[in-house]
N, C-alpha and C positions, 0 to 999 in steps of 0.2 A: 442875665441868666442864660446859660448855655442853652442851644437846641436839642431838641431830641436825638437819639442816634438812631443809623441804621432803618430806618422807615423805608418799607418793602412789601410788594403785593406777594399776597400767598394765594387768592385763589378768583378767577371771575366766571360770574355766567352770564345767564342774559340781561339779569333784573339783581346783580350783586355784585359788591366788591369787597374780599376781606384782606386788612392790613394787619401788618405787626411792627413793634420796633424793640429797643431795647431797654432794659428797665432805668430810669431814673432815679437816686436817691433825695428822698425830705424833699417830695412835690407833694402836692395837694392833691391834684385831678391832672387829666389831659385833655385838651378842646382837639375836636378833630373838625375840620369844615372842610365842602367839598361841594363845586358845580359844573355843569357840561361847559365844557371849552368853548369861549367864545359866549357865556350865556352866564356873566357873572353877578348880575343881581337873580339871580336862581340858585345864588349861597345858601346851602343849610351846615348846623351846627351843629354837633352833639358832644356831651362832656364822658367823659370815661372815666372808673374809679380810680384811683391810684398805685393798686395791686393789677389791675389789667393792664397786658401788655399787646392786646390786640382784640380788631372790632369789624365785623363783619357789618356794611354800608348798603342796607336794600332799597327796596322799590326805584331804583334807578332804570332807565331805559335801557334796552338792547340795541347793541353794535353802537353806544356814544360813548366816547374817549371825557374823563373827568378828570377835574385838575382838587387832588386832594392834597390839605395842608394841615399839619397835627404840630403843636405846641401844648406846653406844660405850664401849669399855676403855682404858684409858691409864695403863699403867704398877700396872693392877691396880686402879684406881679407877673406878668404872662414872659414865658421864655421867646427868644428867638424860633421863628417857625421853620418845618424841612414841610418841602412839597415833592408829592409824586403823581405822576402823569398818569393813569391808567385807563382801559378799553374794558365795557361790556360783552359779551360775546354777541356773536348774532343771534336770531330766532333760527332755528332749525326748519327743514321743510316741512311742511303739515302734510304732505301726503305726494307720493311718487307711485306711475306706476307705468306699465309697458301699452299702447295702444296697437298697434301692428307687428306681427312676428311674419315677415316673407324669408325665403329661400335666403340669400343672401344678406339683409338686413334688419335691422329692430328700430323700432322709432317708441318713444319713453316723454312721457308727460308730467307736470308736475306743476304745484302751487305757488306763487310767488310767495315767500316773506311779507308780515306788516313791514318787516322797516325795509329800509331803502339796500339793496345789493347793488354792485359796480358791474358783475356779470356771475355767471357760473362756471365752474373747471368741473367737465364729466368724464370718469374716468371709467373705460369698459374693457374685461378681459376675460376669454374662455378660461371654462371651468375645467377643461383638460388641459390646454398648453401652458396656461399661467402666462400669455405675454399680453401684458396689459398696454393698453392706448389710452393718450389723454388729447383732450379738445378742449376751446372755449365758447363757450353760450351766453352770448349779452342775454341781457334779461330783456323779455319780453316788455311790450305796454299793456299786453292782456291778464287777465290775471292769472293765466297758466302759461308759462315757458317751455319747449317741447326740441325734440332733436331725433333726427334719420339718422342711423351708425350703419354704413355700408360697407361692402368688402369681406362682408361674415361670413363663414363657413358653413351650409347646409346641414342643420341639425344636430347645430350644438347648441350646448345652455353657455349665456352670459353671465357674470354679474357686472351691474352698471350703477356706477354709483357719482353724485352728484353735491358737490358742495360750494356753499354760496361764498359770495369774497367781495367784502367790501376794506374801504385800503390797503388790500394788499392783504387782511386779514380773512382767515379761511372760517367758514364757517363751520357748523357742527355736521360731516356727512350723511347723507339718505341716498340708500340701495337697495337694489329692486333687482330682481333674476329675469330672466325673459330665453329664450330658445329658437334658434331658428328654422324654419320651416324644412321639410326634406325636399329635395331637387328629384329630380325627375330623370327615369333612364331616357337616353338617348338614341338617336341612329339605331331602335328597331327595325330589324330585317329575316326575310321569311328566306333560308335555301334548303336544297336537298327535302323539297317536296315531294310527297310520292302519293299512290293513290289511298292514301289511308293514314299518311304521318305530315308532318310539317317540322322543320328546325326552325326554332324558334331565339334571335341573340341580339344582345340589345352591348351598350358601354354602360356599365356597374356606376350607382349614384354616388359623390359623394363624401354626404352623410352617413354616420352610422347609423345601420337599420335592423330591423329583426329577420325580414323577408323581403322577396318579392312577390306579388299576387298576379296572375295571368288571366285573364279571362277570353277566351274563346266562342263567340256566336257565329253557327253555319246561317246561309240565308235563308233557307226552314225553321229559324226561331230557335233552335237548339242550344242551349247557353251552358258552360262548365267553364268551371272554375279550379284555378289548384294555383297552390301554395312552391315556392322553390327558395332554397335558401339564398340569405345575403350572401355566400361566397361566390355563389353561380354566374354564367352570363349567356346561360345556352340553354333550352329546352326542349326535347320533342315532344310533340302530341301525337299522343295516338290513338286508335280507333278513330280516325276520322270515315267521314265519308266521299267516296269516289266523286268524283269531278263535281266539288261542292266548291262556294263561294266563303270563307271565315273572314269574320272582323276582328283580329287580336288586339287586347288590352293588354297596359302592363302598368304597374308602378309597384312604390316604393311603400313600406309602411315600420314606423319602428312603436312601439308602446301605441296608444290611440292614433299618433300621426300618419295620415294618406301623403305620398308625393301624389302632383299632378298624375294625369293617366298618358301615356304614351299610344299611337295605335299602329298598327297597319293592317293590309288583305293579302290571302293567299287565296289560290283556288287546287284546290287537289287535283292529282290526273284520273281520266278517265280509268278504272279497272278492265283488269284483260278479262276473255273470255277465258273458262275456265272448266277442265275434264272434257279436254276436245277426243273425240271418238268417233272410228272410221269403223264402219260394216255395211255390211251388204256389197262386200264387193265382188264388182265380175270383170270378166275380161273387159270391159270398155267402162267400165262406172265405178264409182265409189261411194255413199252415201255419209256425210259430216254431220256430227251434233257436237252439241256443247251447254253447257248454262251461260246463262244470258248475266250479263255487268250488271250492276248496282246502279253506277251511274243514269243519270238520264243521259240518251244519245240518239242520235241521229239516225244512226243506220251499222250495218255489219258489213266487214269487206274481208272476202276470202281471195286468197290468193294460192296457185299450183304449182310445182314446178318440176319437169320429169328429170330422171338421169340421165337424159342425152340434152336437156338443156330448154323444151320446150316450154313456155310460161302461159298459164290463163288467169283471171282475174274477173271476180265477180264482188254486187251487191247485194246484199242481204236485208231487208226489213228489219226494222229492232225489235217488234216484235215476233222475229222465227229465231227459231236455235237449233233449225238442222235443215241439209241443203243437198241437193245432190250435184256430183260434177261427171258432166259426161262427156261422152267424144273422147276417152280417152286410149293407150295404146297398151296392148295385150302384155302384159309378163313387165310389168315397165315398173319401177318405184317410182313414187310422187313423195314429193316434200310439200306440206296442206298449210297456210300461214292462214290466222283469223285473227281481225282485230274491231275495234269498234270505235266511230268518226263523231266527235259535234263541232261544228262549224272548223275549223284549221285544227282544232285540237284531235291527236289520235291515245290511242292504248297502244299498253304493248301488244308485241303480238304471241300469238299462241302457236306451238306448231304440232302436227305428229306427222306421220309417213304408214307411206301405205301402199303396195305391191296389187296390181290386179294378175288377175288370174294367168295360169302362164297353159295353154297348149299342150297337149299330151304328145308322145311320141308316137307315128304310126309302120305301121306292115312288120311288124316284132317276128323275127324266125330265125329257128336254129339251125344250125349244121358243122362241120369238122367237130362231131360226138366222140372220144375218145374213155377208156376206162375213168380215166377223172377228172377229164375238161370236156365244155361246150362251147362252141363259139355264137356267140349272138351277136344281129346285126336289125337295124331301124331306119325310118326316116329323120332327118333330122328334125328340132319343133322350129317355129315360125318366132318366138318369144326371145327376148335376152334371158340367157339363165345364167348360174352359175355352175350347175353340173348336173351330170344324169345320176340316177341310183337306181338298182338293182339288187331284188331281193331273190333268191333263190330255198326253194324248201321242198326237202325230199318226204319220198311217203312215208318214214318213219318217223317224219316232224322235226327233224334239224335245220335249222334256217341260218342263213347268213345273207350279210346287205355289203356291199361295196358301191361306192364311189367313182364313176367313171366323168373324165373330162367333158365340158361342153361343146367342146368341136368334137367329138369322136361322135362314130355311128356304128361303131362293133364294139363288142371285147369276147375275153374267151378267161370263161367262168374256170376257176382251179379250185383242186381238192374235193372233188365231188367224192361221194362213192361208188364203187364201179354197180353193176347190173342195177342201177336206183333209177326210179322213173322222179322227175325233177319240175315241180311248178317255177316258173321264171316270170316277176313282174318289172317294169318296168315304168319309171317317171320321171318326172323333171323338176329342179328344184330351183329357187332364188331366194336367197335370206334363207328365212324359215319358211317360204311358201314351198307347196308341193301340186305339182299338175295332177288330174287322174291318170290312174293306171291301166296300163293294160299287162295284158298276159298268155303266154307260151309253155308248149310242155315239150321235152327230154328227155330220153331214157341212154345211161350210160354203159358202157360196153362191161363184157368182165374181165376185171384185172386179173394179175398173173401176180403170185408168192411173190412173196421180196424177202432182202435182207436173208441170201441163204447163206449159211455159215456152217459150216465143221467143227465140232469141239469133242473131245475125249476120243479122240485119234489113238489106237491104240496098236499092238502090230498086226493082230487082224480083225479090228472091227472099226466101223467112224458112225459117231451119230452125229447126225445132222439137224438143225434146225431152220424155221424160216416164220416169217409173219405171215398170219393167215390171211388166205384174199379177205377182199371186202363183201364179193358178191356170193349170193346165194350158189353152191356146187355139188356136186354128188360125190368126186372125191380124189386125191391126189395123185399123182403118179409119178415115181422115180425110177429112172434108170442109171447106172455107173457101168464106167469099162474102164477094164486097167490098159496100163502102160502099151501089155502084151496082146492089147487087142480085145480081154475077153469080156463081153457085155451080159448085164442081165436087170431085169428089171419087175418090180414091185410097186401094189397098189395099196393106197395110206390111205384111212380114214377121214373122211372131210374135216373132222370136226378137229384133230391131231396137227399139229404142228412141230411134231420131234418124231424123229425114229431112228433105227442103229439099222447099218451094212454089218452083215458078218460074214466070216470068211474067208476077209480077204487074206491080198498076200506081204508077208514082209516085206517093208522098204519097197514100195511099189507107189509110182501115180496113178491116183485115178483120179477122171472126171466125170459128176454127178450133174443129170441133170433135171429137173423139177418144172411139173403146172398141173395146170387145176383142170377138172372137166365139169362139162351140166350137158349132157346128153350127148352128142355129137358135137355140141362146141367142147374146145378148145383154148386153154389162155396162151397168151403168149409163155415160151419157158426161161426159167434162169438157170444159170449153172455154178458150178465151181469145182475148183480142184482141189487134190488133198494128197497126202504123201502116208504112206501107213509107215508105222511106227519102224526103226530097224528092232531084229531081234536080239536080245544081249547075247553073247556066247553064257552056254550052261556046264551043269554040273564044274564047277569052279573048286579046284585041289589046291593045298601045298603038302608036301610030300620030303624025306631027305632031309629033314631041317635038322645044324650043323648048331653050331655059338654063332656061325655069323652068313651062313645060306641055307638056302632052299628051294626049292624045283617046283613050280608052278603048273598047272596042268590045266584044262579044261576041252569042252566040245563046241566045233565052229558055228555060225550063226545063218540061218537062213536066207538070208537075204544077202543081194548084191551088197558087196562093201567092199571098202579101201583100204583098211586097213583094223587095226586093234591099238588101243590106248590101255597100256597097264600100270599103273599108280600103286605105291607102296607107301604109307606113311605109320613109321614109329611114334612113341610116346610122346617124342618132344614135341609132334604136330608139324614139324617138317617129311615135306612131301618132296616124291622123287617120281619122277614120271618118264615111261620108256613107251616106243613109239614102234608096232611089230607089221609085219607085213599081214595079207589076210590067209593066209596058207599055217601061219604057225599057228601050233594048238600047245607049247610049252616056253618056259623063260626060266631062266635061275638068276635065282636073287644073290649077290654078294656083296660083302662089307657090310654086313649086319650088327647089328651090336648086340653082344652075349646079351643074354638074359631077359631080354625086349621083347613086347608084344605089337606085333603092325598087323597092321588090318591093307591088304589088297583089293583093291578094282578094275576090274579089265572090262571094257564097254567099246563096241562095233562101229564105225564109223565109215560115213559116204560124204564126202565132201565137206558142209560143214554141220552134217546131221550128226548124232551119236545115240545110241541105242542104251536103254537102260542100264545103270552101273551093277554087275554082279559083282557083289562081293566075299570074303574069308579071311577070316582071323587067323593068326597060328603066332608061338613064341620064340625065339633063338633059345637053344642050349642057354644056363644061365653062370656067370662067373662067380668063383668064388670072392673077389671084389670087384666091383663093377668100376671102383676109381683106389687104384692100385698105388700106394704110398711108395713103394718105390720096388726095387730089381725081386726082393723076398718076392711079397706079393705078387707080380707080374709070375714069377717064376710057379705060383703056388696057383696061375690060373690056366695055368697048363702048357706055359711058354717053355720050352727047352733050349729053344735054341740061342747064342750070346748076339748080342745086336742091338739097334738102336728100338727103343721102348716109350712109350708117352705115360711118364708117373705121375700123380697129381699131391702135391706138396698137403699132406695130412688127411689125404683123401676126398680133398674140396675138388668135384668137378669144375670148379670155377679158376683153379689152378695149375693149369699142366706145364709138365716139365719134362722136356726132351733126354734122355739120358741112355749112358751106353753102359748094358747090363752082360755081367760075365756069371754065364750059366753053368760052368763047369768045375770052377778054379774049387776044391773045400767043401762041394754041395751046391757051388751057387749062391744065386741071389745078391750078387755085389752088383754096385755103384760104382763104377769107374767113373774116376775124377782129376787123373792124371795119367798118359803114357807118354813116355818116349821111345824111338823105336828108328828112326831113321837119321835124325838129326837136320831134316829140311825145314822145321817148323823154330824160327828164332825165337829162344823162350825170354830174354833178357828184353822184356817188357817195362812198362811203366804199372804202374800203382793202377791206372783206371782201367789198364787190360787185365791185371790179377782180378781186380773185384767184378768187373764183367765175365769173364771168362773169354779165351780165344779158341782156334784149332779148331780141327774134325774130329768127333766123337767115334769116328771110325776110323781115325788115324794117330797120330799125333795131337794132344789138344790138351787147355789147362780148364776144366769146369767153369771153375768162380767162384771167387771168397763167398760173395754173395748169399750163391746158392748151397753153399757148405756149410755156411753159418745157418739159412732154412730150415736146411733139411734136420743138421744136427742139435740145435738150438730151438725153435720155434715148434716142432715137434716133439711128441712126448715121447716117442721112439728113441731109446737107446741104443745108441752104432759102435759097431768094432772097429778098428780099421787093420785093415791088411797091404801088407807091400813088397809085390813080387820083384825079385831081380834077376835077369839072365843076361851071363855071357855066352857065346856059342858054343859050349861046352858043359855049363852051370847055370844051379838056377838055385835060389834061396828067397826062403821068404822072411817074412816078421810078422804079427800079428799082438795089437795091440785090445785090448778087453775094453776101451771108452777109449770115443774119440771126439770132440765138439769144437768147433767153431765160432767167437764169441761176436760180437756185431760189431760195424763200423766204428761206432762212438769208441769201441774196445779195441780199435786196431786191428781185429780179426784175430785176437790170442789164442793161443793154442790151447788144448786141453788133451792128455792122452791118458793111456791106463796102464794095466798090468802087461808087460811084455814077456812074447811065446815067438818061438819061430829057433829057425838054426841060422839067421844071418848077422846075427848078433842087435841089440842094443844101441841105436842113435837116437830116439823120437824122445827118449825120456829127457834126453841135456836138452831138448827145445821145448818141454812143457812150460807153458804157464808162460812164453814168450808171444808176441805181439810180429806181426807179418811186416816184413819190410823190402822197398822194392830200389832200385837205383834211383828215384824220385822221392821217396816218404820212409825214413830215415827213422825206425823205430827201436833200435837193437842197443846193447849198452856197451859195443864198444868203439872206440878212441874215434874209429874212421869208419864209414857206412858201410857194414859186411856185404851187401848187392854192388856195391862197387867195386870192391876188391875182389869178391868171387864169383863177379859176372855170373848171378842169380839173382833169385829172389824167396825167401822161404822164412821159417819162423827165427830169426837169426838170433844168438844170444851173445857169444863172442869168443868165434862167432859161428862155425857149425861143427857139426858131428855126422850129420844127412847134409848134401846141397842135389838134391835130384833135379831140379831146373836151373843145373849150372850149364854151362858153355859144353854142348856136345864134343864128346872124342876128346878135350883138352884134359891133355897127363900133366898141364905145371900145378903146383900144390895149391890145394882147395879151390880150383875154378873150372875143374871138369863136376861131369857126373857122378858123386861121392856118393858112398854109405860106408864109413871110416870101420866101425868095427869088423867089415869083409872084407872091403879093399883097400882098406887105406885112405889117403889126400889125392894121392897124384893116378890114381886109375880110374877113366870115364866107364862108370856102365853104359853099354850099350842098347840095355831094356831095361823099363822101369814100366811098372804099375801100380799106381796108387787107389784103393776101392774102399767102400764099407759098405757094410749092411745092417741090420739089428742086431742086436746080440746074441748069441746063441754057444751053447754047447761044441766046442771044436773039432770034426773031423766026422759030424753026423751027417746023413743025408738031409739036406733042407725041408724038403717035405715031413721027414722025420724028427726036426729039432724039434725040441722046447725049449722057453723063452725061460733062462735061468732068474734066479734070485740075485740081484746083486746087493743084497742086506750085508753088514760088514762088511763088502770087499767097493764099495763105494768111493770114488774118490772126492775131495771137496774140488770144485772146478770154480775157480775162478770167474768174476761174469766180466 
């Protein structure tokens, strides 16, 4: 019969073993039998049912290895057997636990086992790092086995756990916690002692802790206690007391655990004395107090020391706390030191200072008494000081102190006031000490007026002013004399400080001079000098006034002078200034402008004085235009005669225009804007001398396109033109009804009108043509007409007029032409070209009116 299969432990403990195997078919039962190795008549059997495939083998002993064998029945016939080898567990420990917890290490106790162990494996790791340690432990012969674990960390928790082993086999573990004790601060040390504190530092435990606890006992029994945290390593105490003995404690504690106690001693310093205070001092003594130290001491030790270097030194009793120091030197600072001794030990020390008394200044007396100084002089003192002072206080109660140096033995008191009787004291000072004083009396003299001055100088009177004295007077007295010697003099109210000279004389020096009196005294006097005013010239004329003069007039001035300044100024606020001897008493004004009001000043002068301005108004004759458009107007403001005239282009003062006016020719009022007349003036120009204009307007001369296109064109003034011709024999004119001038951009094109006159008709064949010169070529025909007939005029083609052709020249069309009189080839000898505004022909100008040119209008080209 086959063996069973598969036979297998599933589970052991101390006192069991359970098997299993595989099932069998058409068995009966199963025999299992089974005894401790090596111990085989201790065979037990047991039969199993035949649906059981496994059997749990108790009351067996702990930690014994059994030899179990199972077979099967069948029908009475037993199978081949399978055997398995199996182990008990051990017994567990009955009880562990920790006997000692120090600083560094744990020692841990514990029960042997009934059965037999080979040794123990104990394993122990903190419960913070987690790094665990193992060790071996034979097993004791006692019946508890035990183990010291060293190397631990102060005041950590372990857990330590222990399990037995026998062949190799581990038993069931037992563990137990345990903690190690807190270590102890170290290397406590006491510095920076003082009389009342202690620093207190130790090296930090360690263990994690909660605190550190300090404890503190003076050798009086005194005991405190205080708490400092685990981070710290430093503490001061305070409120101690002065030159006392402490016992410091220290340790560690975290949850109930104490570290050991740590200790050391300080002794505190002796305290200083304290609110040290000097009085009662005199010239040779000082008297010192103070409150006495805390400490217990020995004794008091004062020490002195003056400012030139002398030192004394004394003992004190511990019970005094004030002392006198004598023998010392008059006016002197001391430096005071106190401190307090026990045995080598000192305090700090205490200091103050203190100055004795300094010596008064003697034999105090005044003399060099002045209206507002005194000089004062002393002996000098005996004491070091640092300076004298001096109070001075008059009988009206004004006081003042000054400062004088301590080597001096005078000074000389300023700013007094004068006739004042004067208390003067006198002392000496060092620091803030002051000597007694002594004291002197003074009475100052009386001052004399100050500050005299002149003001409102007029030509015969001066007031005068001055500051009143200081001293008591009865009342002032002025004298003046002029220049000429003549004196006189007046008494002024004391209480007055202005008064007025009257009388004097124009333009005169005088010197004034001023003081005070009080009975038969006297002040000293001031003076000054003053000049009385010049007087203007009067009764101020103009007289004769013309359109552009008039005759000045007035009466001479009293006074010595050099001369007369007469000023005229017109509307425009231009001023003109004439410069007259002093004899003359008239001036005539000329080149006045029509119609104008000035206002005249004529004012008397001496050197570089000048006497009030007199002045008068008056107006020139006025014109009928003040800015005269052209020869008309000029004519119509009362000019007769033909000449050069200043007209102003539309009547804009801001535009003048030089022009030569023919006062005769028809009435007048012409423009001339071309003659010829000698033939010295070369007319055969270029293009920029036509449009500028050349020549003398009082000879020979061509105006300017320019100024033709202005006058006739930019103006609202309609012009005639006229154009006189003489041979030395003859004379003819022309005279055209519109005449204009068109602008550059236009060439300067011509424009003329209805033609009158007996020299026949040329201007009309150059209407509406364009100016052309030997240089700018405007004409329409084949070759430039100013070339071929050495001219320049409104060419068409190409003339009819050439009146600025080649003087005197008879060859055809290059002399001085007007073809309808003379022909091509005959030079006129005179030519004039003029306009004016339009008017009625052969009226006196004064007399024209300015006709209607409605229908007779011509279209003019622009």
């Amino acid at each position: 019969v086959l063996a069973p299969q598969n036979l297998q432990l599933l589970n052991s403990t101390e006192n069991s073993l359970a098997v299993s195997w595989d099932q069998m078919i058409d068995v009966d039962n199963y025999l299992i039998s089974y005894y401790p190795v090596g111990f085989e008549t201790l065979v037990k059997q047991v039969h199993v049912p035949e649906e059981q495939l496994s059997y749990e083998i108790v009351g067996l002993r702990p930690g014994t290895t059994y030899n179990v064998t199972l077979l099967h029945v069948k029908k009475g016939v037993a199978s081949e057997p399978k055997y398995l080898e199996a182990s008990t567990v051990l017994s567990a420990l009955s009880a562990i636990w920790v006997t000692e917890e120090m600083e560094h290490s744990l020692e841990v106790e514990w029960e042997n086992p009934p059965t037999d162990v080979d040794y123990y494996k104990l394993k122990f790791r903190s419960l913070v790092e987690m790094d665990e340690k193992q060790v071996m432990v034979p097993k004791s012969n006692d019946p508890k086995s035990r183990h010291i674990m060293t190397g631990l960390k102060p005041g950590t928790e372990y857990e330590v756990t222990v399990i037995p082993v026998k062949d190799n086999t581990e038993g069931i573990p037992s563990s137990v916690s345990g903690r190690t004790g807190v270590d102890s601060p170290t290397n406590v040390a006491t510095d920076r002692v003082t009389e009342d504190t202690a620093t207190v530092s130790w090296n930090k435990v360690e263990a994690p802790i909660d605190r550190y606890m300090v404890r503190y006992t003076s050798a009086d029994g005194d005991i405190k206690e205080i708490e400092v945290g685990s981070e710290n390593d430093i503490i001061t105490l305070l409120d101690l007391k002065p030159g006392m003995e402490y016992v410091i404690h220290i340790w560690a504690e975290k949850g109930p655990q104490r570290s050991k106690k740590a200790s050391t001693s300080t002794m505190t310093e002796i305290d200083s004395p304290t609110e040290l205070l000097t009085d009662q001092v005199t010239e040779d003594a000082i008297t010192v107090s103070w409150n006495k130290v805390q400490a217990s001491i020995e004794r008091y030790r004062v020490s002195y020391t003056s400012a030139n270097g002398d030192t004394g030194e004394r003992e004190v009793e511990k019970d005094k706390n004030v002392t006198t120091l004598a023998g010392l030197k008059p006016g002197m600072e001391y430096v005071i030191y106190i401190w307090a001794e026990k045995g080598e030990q000192q305090s700090k020390r205490a200091s103050t200072e203190a100055v004795t008394e300094i010596d008064s200044p003697a034999h105090l007396v005044t003399d060099q008494v002045t209206e507002d100084t005194a000089t004062i002089s002393w002996d000098r003192v005996q004491a070091l000081i640092d300076r004298y002072m001096v109070n001075y206080t008059s009988v009206d109660g004004d006081t003042e102190e000054m400062e004088v140096g301590k080597n001096e033995t005078t000074t000389t008191l300023t700013g007094l006031k004068p006739g004042i009787e004067y208390v003067i004291f006198l002392w000496t000072e060092k620091g803030t000490r002051q000597s007694k004083r002594i004291s002197t009396e003074a009475v100052t003299e009386m001052d004399s007026p100050k500050n005299l001055v002149t003001d409102q100088v007029t030509e015969d009177s001066a007031t005068i002013s001055w500051d009143s004295v200081q001293a008591p007077i009865d009342r002032y007295m002025v004298s003046y004399t002029s220049a000429d010697e003549d004196t006189k003099e007046i008494e002024v109210g004391k209480d007055r400080r202005i008064t007025t000279l009257t009388g004097l004389k124009p333009g005169m020096k005088y010197t004034i001079h001023l003081w005070a009196e009080l009975g038969s005294k006297r002040s000293r006097g001031v003076n000054v000098d003053t000049l009385t005013e010049i007087d203007p010239p009067k009764n101020l004329r103009v007289s004769d006034v013309t359109h552009s003069t008039g005759v000045v007039t007035w009466t001479p001035s009293a006074a010595q002078i050099d001369g007369y300044t007469l000023t005229y100024q017109g509307r425009d606020g231009m001023s003109k200034e004439v410069q007259l001897s002093p004899s003359e008493q008239r001036f005539v004004l000329e080149g006045l402008e029509q119609g104008a009001r000035y206002t005249i000043f004529v004012m008397a002068y001496k050197g570089d004085r000048q006497s009030r301005k007199t002045d008068s108004a008056f107006s020139t004759v006025s014109f009928l235009y003040p800015y005269p458009a052209d020869c008309s107007q000029t004519q119509q403001n009362g000019n007769a005669s033909s000449g050069l005239y200043t007209i102003y282009l539309n009547g804009d003062g801001s535009r003048p225009m030089q022009v030569y006016c023919d006062m005769t020719t028809d009435g007048g009022g012409w423009i001339v804007f071309q003659r010829r007349s000698t033939g010295e003036l070369d007319f055969y120009k270029r293009w920029k001398n036509y449009v500028e204009g050349f020549g003398d307007p009082a000879g020979e001369f061509w105006l300017g396109l320019d100024k033709l296109h202005n006058l006739t064109s930019i103006s609202p003034i309609r012009y005639e033109l006229r154009v006189d011709l003489r041979t030395a024999s003859e004379s003819v004119y022309a005279v055209y009804d519109f005449f204009q001038v068109a602008s550059s951009r236009d060439r300067y094109r011509l424009s003329v009108g209805n033609y009158r006159g007996n020299a026949g008709d040329a201007m009309t064949y150059h209407n509406g043509w364009r100016f052309t010169t030997w240089d700018r070529d405007n004409d329409v025909a084949l070759s430039n007409c100013a070339l071929t007939h050495r001219g320049a005029w409104w060419y068409k083609n190409c003339h009819l007029a050439n009146l600025n052709g080649k003087y005197g020249e008879s060859r055809h069309s290059e002399g001085v032409n007007w073809e309808p009189w003379k022909g091509h080839e005959f030079s006129i000898p005179f030519t004039e070209m003029k306009i004016r505004p339009q008017s009625s022909s052969n009226e006196p100008i004064l007399g024209r009116k300015k006709r209607s040119l409605s229908g007779k209008r011509k279209k003019i080209r622009a």
